[in-house]
C-alpha positions in Angstrom: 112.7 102.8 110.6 111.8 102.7 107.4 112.3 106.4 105.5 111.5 107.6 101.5 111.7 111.1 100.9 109.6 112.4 97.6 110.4 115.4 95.7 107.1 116.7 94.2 107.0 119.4 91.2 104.8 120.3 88.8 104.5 124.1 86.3 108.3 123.8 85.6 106.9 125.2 81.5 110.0 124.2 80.1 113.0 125.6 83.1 114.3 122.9 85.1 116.0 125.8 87.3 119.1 124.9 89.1 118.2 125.6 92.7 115.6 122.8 91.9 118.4 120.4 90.9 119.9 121.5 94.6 116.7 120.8 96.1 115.8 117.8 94.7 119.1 116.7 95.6 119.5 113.0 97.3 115.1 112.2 97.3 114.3 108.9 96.6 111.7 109.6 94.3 110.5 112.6 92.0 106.9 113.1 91.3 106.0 115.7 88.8 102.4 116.9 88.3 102.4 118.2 84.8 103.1 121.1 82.7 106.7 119.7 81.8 106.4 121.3 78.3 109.5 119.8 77.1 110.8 115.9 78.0 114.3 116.9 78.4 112.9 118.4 81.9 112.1 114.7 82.4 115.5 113.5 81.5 117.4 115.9 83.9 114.9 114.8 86.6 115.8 111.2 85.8 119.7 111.9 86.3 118.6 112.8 90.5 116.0 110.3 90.8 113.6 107.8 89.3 110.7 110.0 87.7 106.7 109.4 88.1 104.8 112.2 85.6 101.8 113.0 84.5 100.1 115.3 81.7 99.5 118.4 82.2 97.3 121.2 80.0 100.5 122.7 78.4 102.1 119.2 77.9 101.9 118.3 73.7 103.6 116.9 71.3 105.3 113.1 70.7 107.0 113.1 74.0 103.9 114.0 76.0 102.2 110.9 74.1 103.2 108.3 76.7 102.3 110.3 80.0 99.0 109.8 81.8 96.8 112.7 82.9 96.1 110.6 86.0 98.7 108.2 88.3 98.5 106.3 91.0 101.7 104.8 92.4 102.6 103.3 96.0 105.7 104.1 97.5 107.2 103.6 100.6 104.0 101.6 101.8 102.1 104.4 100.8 99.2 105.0 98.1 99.6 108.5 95.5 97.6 109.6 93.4 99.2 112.4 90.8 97.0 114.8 88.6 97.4 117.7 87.2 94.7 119.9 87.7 92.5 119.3 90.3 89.4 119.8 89.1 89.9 117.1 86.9 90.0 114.5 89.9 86.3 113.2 89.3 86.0 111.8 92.7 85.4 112.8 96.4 88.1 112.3 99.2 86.0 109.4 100.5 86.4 107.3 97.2 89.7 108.5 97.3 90.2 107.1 100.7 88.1 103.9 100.0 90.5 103.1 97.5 93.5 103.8 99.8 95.2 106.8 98.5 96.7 108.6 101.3 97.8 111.8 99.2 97.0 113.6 95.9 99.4 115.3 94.6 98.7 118.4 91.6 99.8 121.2 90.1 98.2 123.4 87.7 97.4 126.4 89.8 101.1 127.8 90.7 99.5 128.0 94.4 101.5 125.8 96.5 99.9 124.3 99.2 99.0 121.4 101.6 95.9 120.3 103.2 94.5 117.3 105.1 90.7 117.0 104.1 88.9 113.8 105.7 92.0 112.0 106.0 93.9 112.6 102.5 96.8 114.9 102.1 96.5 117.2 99.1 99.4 118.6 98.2 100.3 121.2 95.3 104.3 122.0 95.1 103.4 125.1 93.3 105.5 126.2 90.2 109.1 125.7 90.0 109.4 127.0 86.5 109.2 130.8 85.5 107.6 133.3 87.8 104.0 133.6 87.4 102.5 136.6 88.6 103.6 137.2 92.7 103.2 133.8 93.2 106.2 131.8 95.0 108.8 129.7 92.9 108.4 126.3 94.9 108.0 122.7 95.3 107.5 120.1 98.2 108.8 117.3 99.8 106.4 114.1 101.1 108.8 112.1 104.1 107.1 108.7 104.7 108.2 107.2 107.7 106.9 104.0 108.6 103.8 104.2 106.9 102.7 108.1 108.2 103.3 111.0 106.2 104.3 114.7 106.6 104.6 116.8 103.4 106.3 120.6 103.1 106.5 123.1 101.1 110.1 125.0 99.9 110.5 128.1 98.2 113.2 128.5 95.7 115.4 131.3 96.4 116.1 132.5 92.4 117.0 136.0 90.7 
């Protein structure tokens, strides 16, 4: 059986916390849906596992420069698509579908969730950076196993 386990996060604003190291510990892959704010976050990511990024709202500066605000990568057989916020996706989930993206991945609202909507898996990790109102400190995992997916969510114990 073919396996790849994704660690998604996104909103770390700058705090690559250490429970996220733990976490992130042994994935395949890292995705991270903006909001980095500093590419040393990237770096540290890159010493677990290789590192897809894209640019999020609070993301500036020279290192920012070469991220995209949109991504789409295939792993493990299967099609992602990686965006910040959203909002900012400028297509329905049919188009999204027609053009074989299985799950979006996004960030931006510290809200972590997952939902299947007409066939496509959106999933937001939520924030794994500094605490943002009552929200959760979070991210998720995507398992793909021979082709199918299944995505869930963690929450970071922290002080």
């Amino acid at each position: 059986m073919n396996s790849l386990r994704i660690g998604l996060i996104s909103d770390t604003h700058n705090l690559l916390r250490p429970e996220a190291r733990i976490a992130l510990a042994g994935v395949d892959h890292i995705v991270h849906a903006g909001d980095i704010c500093d590419g040393q976050v990237l770096e540290q990511l890159r010493q677990i596992a290789p590192v897809l990024a894209v640019r999020g709202n609070n993301d500036r500066g020279a290192w920012a420069s070469d991220l995209r605000e949109q991504e789409t990568i295939d792993l493990g057989g299967v099609r992602l698509h990686v965006v910040h916020d959203l909002n900012d996706l400028g297509v329905e989930t049919h188009t999204l579908r027609a053009a074989g993206i299985q799950a979006v991945i996004s960030g931006h609202s510290h809200r972590p969730e997952i939902i299947r909507d007409n066939g496509v898996l959106f999933v937001n990790p939520g924030s794994a950076g500094p605490r943002r109102f009552r929200l959760p400190i979070s991210l998720a995992f995507l398992d793909i196993a021979d082709g199918k997916l299944r995505a869930s969510l963690q929450t970071l114990e922290v002080d």
